[in-house]
N, C-alpha and C positions, 0 to 999 in steps of 0.2 A: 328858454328857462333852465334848460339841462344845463347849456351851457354858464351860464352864469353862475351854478350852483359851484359847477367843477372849479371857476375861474376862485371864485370866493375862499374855496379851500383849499387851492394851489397859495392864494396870496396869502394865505394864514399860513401854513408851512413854508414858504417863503420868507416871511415876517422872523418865524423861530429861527431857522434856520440860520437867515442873515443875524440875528440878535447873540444866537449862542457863539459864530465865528469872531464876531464883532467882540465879544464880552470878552473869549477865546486868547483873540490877538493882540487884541489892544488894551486890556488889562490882566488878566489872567499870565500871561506868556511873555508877550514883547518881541521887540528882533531878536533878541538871545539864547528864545528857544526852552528858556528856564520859567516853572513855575515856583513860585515862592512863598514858604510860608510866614514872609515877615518877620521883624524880630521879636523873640519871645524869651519871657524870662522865665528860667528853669534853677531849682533847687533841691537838693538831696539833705536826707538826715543822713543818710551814708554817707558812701565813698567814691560815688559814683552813680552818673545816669546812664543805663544801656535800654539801645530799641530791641523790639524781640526780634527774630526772624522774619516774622508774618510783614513787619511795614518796608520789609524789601525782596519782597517775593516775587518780581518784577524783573527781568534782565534786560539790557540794551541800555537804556538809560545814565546821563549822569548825576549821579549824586552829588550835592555841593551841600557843604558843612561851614559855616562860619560862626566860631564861639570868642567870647571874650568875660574875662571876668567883672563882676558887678563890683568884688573886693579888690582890684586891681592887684591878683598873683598870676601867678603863672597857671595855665591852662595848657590841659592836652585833651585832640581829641582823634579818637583811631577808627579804623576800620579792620572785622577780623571776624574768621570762622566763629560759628558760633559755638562751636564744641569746645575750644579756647577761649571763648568769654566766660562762657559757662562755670569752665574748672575753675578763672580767674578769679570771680566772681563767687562762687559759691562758701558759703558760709556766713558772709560779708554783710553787713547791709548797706543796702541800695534803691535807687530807683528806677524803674522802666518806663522805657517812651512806650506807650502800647499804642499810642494813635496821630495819627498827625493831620489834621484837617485843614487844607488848603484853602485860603490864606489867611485861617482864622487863628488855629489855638492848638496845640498842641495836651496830649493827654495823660498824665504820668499815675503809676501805682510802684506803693514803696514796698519794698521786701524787707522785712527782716534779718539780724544777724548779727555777729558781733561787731565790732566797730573798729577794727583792723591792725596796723594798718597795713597797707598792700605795697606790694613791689613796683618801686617808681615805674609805672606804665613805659615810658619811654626807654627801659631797660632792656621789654623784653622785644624776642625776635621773631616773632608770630605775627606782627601786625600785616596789612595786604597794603594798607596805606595809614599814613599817620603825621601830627604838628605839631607842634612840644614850644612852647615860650612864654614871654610876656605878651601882651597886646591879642591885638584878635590872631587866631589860628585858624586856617582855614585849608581843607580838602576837595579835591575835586577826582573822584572814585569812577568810571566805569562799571555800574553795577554789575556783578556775574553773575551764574546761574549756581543756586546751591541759599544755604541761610547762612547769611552774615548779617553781624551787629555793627551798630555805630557804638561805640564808647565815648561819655566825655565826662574827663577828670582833672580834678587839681593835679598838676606835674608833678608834687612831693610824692603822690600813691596816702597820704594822712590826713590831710583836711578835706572837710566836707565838699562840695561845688556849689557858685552861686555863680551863676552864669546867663548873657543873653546870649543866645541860639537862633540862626536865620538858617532855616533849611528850602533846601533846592533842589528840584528834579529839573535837570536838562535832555527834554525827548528833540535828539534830530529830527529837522524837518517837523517842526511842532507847529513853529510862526508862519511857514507856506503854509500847509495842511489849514491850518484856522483862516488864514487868509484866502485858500481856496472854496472852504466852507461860506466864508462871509459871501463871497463874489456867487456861488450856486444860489444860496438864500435871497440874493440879490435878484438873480435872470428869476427865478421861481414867483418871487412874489413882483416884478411886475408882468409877469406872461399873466398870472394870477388876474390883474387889473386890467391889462388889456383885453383879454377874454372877459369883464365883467362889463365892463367901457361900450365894447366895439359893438354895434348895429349892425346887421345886413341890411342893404335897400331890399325894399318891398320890388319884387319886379313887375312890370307894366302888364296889362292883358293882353293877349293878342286879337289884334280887329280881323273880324270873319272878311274874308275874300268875295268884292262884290263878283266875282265872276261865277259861285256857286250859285246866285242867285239868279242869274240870267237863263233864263227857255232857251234851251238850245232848237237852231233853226231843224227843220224835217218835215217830214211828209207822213209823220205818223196820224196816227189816226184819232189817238188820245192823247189829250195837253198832259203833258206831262205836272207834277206837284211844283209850285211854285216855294219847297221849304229846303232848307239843307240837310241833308243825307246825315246822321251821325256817323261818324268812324266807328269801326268796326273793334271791337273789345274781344281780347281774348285772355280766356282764364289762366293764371298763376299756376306755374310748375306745383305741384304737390301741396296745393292749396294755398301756400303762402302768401305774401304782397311781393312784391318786384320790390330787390332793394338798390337802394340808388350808391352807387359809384362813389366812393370816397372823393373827395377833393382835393387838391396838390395843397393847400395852404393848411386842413387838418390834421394829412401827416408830417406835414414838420413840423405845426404844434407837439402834436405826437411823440417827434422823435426830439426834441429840444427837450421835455417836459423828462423823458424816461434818460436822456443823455444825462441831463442836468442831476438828478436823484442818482445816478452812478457813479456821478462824479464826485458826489456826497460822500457815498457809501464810501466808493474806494478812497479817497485823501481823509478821509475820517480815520480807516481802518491803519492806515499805512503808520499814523505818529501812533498805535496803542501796543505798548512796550510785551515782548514775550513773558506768558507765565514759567515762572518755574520749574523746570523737571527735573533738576539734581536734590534728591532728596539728603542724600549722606555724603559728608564732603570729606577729603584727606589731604593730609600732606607728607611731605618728606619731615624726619623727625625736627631736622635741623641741616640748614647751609653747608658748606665744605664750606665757608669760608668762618661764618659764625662757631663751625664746631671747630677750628684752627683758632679762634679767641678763645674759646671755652676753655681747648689744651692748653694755651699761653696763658692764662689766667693761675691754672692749675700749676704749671711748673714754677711761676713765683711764688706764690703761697705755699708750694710742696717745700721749695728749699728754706724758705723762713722759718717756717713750722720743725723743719730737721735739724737746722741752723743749732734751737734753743727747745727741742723737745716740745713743741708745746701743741700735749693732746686736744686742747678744745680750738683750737687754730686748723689743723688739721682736717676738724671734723665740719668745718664749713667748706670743703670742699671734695671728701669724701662721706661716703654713706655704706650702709651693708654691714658685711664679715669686713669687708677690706679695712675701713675706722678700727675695726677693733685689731685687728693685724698691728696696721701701723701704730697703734698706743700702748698695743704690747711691744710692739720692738724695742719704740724708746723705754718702756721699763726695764726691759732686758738687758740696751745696752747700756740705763743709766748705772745698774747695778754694776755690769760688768766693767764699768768704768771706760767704757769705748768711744774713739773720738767720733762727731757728729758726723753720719753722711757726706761727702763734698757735693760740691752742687750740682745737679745733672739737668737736662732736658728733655723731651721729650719732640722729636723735630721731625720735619718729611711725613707727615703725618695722610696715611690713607685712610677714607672716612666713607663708610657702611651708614648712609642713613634709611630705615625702611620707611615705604610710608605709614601713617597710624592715624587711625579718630578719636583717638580717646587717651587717657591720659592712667599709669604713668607711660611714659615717652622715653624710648632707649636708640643709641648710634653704637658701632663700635668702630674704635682706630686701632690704625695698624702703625705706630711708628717707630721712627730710628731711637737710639738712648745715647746718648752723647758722649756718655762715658765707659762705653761698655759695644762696640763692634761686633760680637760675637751673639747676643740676642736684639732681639724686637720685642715691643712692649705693645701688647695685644689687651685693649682696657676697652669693658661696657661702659656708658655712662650714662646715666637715669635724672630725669627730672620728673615730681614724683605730680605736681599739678603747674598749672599754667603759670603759676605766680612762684614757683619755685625754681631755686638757682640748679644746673646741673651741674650734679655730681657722679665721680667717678667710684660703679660700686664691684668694681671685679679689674682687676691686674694681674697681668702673668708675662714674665718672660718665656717666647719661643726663642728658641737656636735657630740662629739664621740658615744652618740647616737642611732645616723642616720646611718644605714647601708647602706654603700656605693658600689658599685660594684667592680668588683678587675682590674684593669686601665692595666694589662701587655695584651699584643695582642689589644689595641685600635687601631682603625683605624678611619678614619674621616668618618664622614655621609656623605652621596652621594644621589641624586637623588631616586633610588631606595629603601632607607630606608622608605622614607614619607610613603610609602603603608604598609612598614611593623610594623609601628611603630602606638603606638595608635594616637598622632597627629606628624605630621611633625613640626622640632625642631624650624625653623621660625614662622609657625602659631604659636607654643605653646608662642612665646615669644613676639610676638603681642598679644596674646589672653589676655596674663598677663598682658600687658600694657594697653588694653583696659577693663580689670575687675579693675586692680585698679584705674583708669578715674573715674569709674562706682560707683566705690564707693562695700558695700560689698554684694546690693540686684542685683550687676551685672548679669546679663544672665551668663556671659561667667565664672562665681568665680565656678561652678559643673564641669569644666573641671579639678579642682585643690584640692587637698588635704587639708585642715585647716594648715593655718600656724598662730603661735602664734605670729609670727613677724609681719606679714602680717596683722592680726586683731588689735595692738597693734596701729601700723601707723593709718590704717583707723578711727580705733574710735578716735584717734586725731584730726584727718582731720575733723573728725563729730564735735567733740566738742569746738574748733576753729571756726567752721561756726553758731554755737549754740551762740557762745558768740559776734560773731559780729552782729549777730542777734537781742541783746538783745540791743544792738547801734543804734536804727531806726535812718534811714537815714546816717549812716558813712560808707557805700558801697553800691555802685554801680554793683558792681557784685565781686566775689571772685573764682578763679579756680586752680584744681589742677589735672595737666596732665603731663600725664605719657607717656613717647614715648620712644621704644624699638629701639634701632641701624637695619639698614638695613641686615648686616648680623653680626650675634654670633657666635663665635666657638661651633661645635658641633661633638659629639664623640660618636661613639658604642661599646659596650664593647663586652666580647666574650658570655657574658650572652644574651645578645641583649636590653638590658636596654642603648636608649642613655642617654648623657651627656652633658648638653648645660650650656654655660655659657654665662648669659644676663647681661648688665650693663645699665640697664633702666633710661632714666635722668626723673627728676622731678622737672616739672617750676609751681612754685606757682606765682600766680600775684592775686594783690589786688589792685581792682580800689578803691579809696575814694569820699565817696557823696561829693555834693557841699558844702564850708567851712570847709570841714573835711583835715587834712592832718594824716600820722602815720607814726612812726618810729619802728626799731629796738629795741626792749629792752630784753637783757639778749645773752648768749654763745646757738650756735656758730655763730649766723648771727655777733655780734653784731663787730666778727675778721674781719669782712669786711664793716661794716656799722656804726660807731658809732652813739648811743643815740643823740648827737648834731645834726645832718641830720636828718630833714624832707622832707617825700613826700606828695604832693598834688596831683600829677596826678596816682601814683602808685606806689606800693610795690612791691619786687621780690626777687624771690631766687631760687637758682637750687641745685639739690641735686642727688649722682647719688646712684643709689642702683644696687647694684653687687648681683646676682641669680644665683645660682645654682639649676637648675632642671633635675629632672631625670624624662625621658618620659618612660614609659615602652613598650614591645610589645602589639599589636593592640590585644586585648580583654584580658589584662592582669591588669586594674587598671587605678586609676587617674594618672594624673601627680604628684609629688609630690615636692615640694619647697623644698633641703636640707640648704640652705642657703640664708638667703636675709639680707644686711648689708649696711646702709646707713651712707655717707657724703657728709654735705652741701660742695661747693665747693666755689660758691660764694652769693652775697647776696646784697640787693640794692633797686632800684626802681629810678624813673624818677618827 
C-alpha cells in the first residue's frame, strides 16, 4: 500500500515535471535558447520609451531587441547606463517599459514633461550598443552587471514612437536544461507507474518435513510425543522487531528516484541567469577617439566663427568665462579694426578622460596649435547633461617649456586628495586670488612659484597707482580684486601632481576725487567704453585671467602657475 502511495506521487511529480520542461522547450524557448516576448505594439506621448533598471537586473543573458515602425520612419533603438538615460531623458516626456511578461504583453507608465525635442539619439557616444534606420532595427546585447536601460526612439530625437517591439532573452544552455528537465519528468513519472503497477507474488508456504514426524527408533523407555517440536524464539535486541535487509532492486529505485530529482535540481539551476551586484555604474567621460571628433568639430566651427566674428556661432561650441572671452575679443578687435584670426588647429591631441556617474561630464586635452610652436593648448571641455553637445569651457596656452604631467589615466580630485596634496586644489585657488588682492609683498605669494606673468600684471598695478598718485586729489580710493570661482576643475594625474584650472575675475574700480571725472583712453577698455564717456562717480573693468596650476604632492614643492592669460571682458564705470 506504502508502496503504491509513494509510486502515485513520484508520477504526479513526474507528470509536472515532464509538462513544465516540455511547455519549457518546446514552446517557451526552442533550439535558440531565446524566450520571447512576441511582437508588441508600443506607443509614446513623448519622445521616447525606456525600461527601468529593474527588468534587467539579471546578468549573463542575451538581450534581443527587435523594433520597427508602425508609421514606416525611421527608428532607433539603444542600449546604455542608466545614469545616462536618466540625464537624457529627464525633463522630457516619455514612457517606461516597467514590465514585460513573457510571452504575453508588455507594461508601460508615461512620465511627464515637456515635449523636447531631444538630441538625435544616434549622435550621442554613450550608447553600450545601439540600430539607427529604416525597417526593423535590431540588437543583440550581452546583458552586464550594473542598471542599464533599453531606449527606443524615432531617429529624428522629435517625433513621438509608434512602434512593434519583439523582445528576447537568450539564456545559454536554456533548450538542453528544458530538455533535460522534460527527459527527469519523464524517468520520474513512469518509475511513479511502475511502482503503482507492479505486484510481488505471494510466496508459497513451506511444507513441514515428514521426517520431524517419524519416532525415532531406541530403547527408551517412554514413547516419545508424536508432535513437532516448535523452533525455538528468541527475543529482539532492545525490544524492537528484527528489521529485514533491504533488497538490491529498492535501492535502485532508491537511488534512480533521488539521482533523478538532482538532476532536476542541478540543469534547472544551471540556465537561471546571475542577480546583480554592481549597484553604481561608471565610465570614462569620453573615447580618445570620440574626444579627437569633438576637438575636430571645434576647430572648424572655431575658424568660421573668427573668419566673420560671429558671437552666437561661437557660442555653440564653447561655454563658461571662455564664450565671453572669445565675444569680447572680436568686439575688441572689431573696434580696433584688426584683421580676423588666420585659421589654426588644434592637432596631436592628448586626452585625460576621468571616469564619472553623473553628469556634468568633463576631459581635458593637451594639444599642439598649428600655428604657434612655441605653446600647447591645454582646454577642459564640459558636456553639461547627456543630451548636450560638448563644449570647450576653459583654454590656456602653456610654453612648451613647462613640463606638464602626462593627462592619460586622469581622474577628478576628490575629497581625499586635500591630505595628500601639498595644498587642496580650492584653497590653492583662493590662496591665488587672495595674493594677487595683496599685491606681491602678499603673505600667501611663498605658497607659489615666480611667475613672470604674474609679476608683469602686478608691477602694473603698482605703477597705475604710482601715477594716480601723482594726481593729488583725483581719487578717492583705487582697487584691484581678484576673486576665484567657487568651485574649478580639478584633476590628478597618475604622477599625483594635480591639475586645476582657475578662471579668476578681476574688477578694478576707480572712485574720482571731488571735480575730477575719467575716462577710457586707449585698447582694449576703450571696445567697450569709448574716449567721449566720462565718469564722475567711477571707473570699471573686469578682466578674467585663466590659470592653470599644477599642485604637487604634500612635501614635494611649490605650487607652480603653468599658465596665467588675461582678457578684459568688459569695461565702463558709473
Amino acid at each position: 500500500m506504502i508502496r503504491r502511495i509513494f509510486g502515485v506521487l513520484l508520477a504526479l511529480i513526474g507528470l509536472v515535471v515532464a509538462v513544465v520542461g516540455g511547455v519549457a522547450a518546446f514552446w517557451l524557448i526552442g533550439p535558440d535558447d531565446t524566450v520571447q516576448s512576441g511582437e508588441q505594439h508600443l506607443s509614446s506621448k513623448g519622445l521616447a520609451i525606456a525600461s527601468t533598471p529593474e527588468l534587467l537586473n539579471r546578468n549573463g543573458p542575451v538581450l534581443h531587441v527587435d523594433v520597427r515602425s508602425a508609421k514606416d520612419q525611421p527608428v532607433f533603438v539603444g542600449v546604455a547606463r542608466d545614469f545616462d538615460v536618466s540625464s537624457y531623458l529627464k525633463g522630457f516626456a516619455h514612457t517606461k517599459l516597467v514590465q514585460v511578461q513573457y510571452p504575453i504583453a508588455l507594461s508601460t507608465q508615461d512620465e511627464k514633461g515637456t515635449a523636447g525635442p531631444l538630441a538625435a539619439p544616434d549622435t550621442l557616444d554613450w550608447w553600450v550598443a545601439k540600430a539607427n534606420g529604416a525597417g526593423t532595427q535590431s540588437i543583440a546585447w550581452p546583458i552586464e552587471d550594473g542598471p542599464y536601460d533599453v531606449v527606443i526612439m524615432n531617429a529624428d530625437g522629435k517625433t513621438a514612437p509608434d512602434v512593434q517591439v519583439d523582445l528576447g532573452i537568450e539564456i545559454p544552455k536554456a533548450f538542453a536544461t528544458a530538455l533535460a528537465v522534460f527527459a527527469v519528468g519523464i524517468v520520474l513519472l513512469a518509475l511513479g507507474i511502475f511502482l503503482v503497477l507492479f505486484r510481488r507474488r505471494p510466496t508459497k508456504p513451506q511444507q513441514a518435513d515428514p521426517a520431524q514426524f517419524h519416532q525415532p527408533q531406541g530403547n527408551s523407555q517412554f514413547p516419545q510425543a508424536q508432535y513437532p517440536q516448535p523452533p525455538v524464539q528468541y527475543p529482539p535486541a532492545h525490544g524492537r522487531p528484527p528489521q529485514q535487509a533491504p533488497t538490491q532492486g529498492g535501492g535502485v529505485v532508491r537511488r534512480v528516484v533521488v539521482g533523478g530529482l538532482a538532476l532536476g535540481l542541478v540543469s534547472g539551476c544551471a540556465a537561471v541567469p546571475s542577480a546583480d551586484s554592481v549597484t553604481v555604474l561608471t565610465r570614462p567621460a569620453i573615447s580618445d577617439d570620440a574626444a579627437v571628433a569633438v576637438i575636430k568639430h571645434y576647430n572648424a566651427v572655431n575658424n568660421k566663427a573668427n573668419s566673420v566674428r560671429d558671437g552666437k556661432l561661437i557660442a555653440t561650441v564653447e561655454g563658461g568665462n571662455l564664450v565671453r572671452e572669445s565675444q569680447a575679443g572680436y568686439e575688441i578687435d572689431s573696434v580696433a579694426k584688426d584683421k580676423p584670426t588666420a585659421p589654426f588647429v588644434y592637432t596631436g591631441s592628448v586626452i585625460g578622460a576621468p571616469q564619472s556617474a553623473a553628469y556634468p561630464m568633463r576631459f581635458v586635452s593637451n594639444s599642439a596649435i598649428s600655428t604657434n610652436k612655441a605653446y600647447r593648448h591645454l582646454g577642459v571641455w564640459e558636456r553639461a547633461t547627456a543630451g548636450s553637445p560638448w563644449m570647450i569651457t576653459f583654454a590656456a596656452g602653456v610654453k612648451t617649456t613647462v613640463k606638464l604631467p602626462d593627462l592619460t589615466g586622469l581622474r577628478a580630485a576628490t575629497k581625499a586628495d586635500d591630505k595628500r596634496l601639498a595644498v587642496a586644489p580650492q584653497v590653492a585657488a583662493t590662496s591665488l586670488a587672495t595674493y594677487l588682492t595683496g599685491g606681491a609683498k602678499s603673505p600667501r605669494a611663498a605658497a607659489f612659484q615666480p611667475n613672470v606673468d604674474i609679476t608683469k600684471m602686478l608691477a602694473g598695478i603698482v605703477t597705475n597707482r604710482a601715477e594716480k598718485a601723482k594726481m593729488r586729489g583725483s581719487t578717492r580710493s583705487l582697487s584691484d580684486v581678484f576673486t576665484a570661482p567657487p568651485q574649478s576643475p580639478a584633476f590628478v594625474t597618475k604622477s599625483g601632481t594635480a591639475v586645476v584650472f582657475v578662471s579668476l575675475t578681476h574688477e578694478y574700480t576707480l572712485i574720482p576725487g571731488p571735480n575730477w571725472h575719467f575716462w577710457w583712453d586707449g585698447m582694449p577698455e576703450n571696445a567697450f567704453s569709448p574716449k567721449s564717456v566720462k565718469y564722475y562717480n567711477g571707473l570699471t573693468s573686469e578682466t578674467i585671467h585663466d590659470t592653470v596650476l599644477l599642485i604637487p604632492p604634500k612635501g614635494k614643492g611649490k605650487i607652480e602657475v603653468a599658465s596665467f592669460e588675461s582678457q578684459v571682458v568688459d569695461a565702463g564705470g558709473y
